[in-house]
C-alpha positions in Angstrom: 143.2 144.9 -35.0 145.2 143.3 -32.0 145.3 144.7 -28.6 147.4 147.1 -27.4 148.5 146.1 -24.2 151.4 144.4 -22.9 151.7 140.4 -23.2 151.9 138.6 -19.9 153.3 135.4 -19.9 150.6 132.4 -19.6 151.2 130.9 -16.3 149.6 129.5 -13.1 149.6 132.8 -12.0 148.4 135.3 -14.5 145.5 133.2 -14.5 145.2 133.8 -10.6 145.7 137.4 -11.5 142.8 137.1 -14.1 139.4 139.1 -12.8 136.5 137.5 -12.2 135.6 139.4 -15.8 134.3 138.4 -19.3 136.4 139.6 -21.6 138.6 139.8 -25.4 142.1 137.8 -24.6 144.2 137.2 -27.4 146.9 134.6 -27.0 150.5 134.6 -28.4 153.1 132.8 -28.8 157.0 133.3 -27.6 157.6 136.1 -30.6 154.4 138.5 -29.5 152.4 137.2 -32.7 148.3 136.3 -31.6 147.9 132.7 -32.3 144.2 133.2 -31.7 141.2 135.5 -30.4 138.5 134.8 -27.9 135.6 135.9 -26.3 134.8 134.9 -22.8 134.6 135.1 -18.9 138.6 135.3 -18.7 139.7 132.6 -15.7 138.0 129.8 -17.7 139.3 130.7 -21.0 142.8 131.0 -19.6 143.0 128.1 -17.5 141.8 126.0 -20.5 144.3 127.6 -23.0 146.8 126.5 -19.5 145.9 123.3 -19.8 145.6 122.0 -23.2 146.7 125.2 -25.8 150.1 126.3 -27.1 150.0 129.7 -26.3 153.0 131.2 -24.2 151.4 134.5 -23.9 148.2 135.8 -23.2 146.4 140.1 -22.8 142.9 141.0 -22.9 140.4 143.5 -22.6 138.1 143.4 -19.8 134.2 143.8 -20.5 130.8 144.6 -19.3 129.5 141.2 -19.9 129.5 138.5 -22.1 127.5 140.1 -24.7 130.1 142.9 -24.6 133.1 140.7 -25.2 131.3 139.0 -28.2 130.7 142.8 -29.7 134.9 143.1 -28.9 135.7 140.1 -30.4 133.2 140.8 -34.0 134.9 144.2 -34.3 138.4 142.7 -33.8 
């Protein structure tokens, strides 16, 4: 089941806006559909889906730890 929160675009500066968090994130592309599903403390996977992914859009779900966001990501 995806997320239901709002996409953000995937730029310089949703990544800055990014808490210091683990998390879920799903990334999207231009049309809203998830290209993929991660697990992980949420600046690092985004700058690195910045930097060498294809994904235009990103959202997530903030957890309580890394352990957490793995849980998130299995029950996705």
């Amino acid at each position: 089941m995806s997320l239901r929160k709002r996409w953000q675009p995937l730029t310089r500066s949703t990544v800055g806006s990014a808490p210091e968090a683990y998390g879920l994130i799903e990334f999207g592309d231009g049309d809203g559909t998830v290209l993929r599903a991660a697990a992980g403390f949420l600046p690092d996977e985004l700058r690195e889906e910045l930097a060498y992914g294809d994904a235009e859009q990103v959202r997530w779900k903030r957890a309580q730890s890394r352990e957490h966001a793995e849980r998130l990501l299995d029950e996705r």
